[in-house]
C-alpha positions in Angstrom: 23.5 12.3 -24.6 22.7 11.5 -21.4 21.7 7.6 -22.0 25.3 7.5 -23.8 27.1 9.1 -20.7 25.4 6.5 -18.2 26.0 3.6 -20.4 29.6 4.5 -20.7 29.7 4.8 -17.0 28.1 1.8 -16.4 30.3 -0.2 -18.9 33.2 1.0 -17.4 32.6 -1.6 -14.2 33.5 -4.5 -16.7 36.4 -2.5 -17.9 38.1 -1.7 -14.7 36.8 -4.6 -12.7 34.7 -2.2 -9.9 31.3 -1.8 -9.1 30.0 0.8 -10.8 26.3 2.4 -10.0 25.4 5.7 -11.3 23.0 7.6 -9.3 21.8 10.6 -11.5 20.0 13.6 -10.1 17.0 14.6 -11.7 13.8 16.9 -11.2 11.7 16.2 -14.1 9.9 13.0 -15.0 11.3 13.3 -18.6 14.8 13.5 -17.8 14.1 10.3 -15.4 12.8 8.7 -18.5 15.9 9.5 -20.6 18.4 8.1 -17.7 16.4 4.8 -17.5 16.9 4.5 -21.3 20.4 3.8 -20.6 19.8 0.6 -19.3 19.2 -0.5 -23.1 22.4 0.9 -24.1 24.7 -1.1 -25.3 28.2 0.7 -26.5 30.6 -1.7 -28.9 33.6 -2.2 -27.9 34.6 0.7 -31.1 32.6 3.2 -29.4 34.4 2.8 -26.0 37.3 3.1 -27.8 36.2 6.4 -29.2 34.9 7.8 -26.4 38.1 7.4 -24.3 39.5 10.7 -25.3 36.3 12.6 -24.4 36.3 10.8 -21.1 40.1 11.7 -20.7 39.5 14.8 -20.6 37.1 15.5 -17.4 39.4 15.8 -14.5 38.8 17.5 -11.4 36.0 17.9 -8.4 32.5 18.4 -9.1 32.1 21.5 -6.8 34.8 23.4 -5.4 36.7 23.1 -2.6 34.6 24.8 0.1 36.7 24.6 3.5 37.8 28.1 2.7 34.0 28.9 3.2 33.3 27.1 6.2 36.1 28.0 7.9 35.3 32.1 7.3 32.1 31.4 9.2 33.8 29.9 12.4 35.8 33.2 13.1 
């Protein structure tokens, strides 16, 4: 899944007209492998088209918001 997700990413630099470099984290050597495999991923235009709803539906921040946090400590 995860080769599919970066090539997506990475395709969408043609589709939008940005720069587009995916950094993924990683702590194993075998997940590292699977990441690099993207680069041979290729998705048709069909299966951008299909994964559009699947990507329309992650909205939001990665982590949450924590100012509330940080400003606790300060008092």
């Amino acid at each position: 899944m995860a080769p599919v997700a970066l090539a997506w990413l990475h395709q969408q630099a043609a589709v939008h007209g940005v720069t587009v470099v995916p950094i993924p984290g990683t702590r194993r050597t075998t997940r590292l492998a699977e990441n690099l495999a993207a680069v041979a991923v290729t998705l048709t235009a069909d299966e951008l088209l299909r994964l559009e709803p699947i990507a329309q539906q992650v909205s939001g921040d990665r982590y949450p918001d924590m100012q509330a946090t940080a400003s606790a400590r300060e008092t």
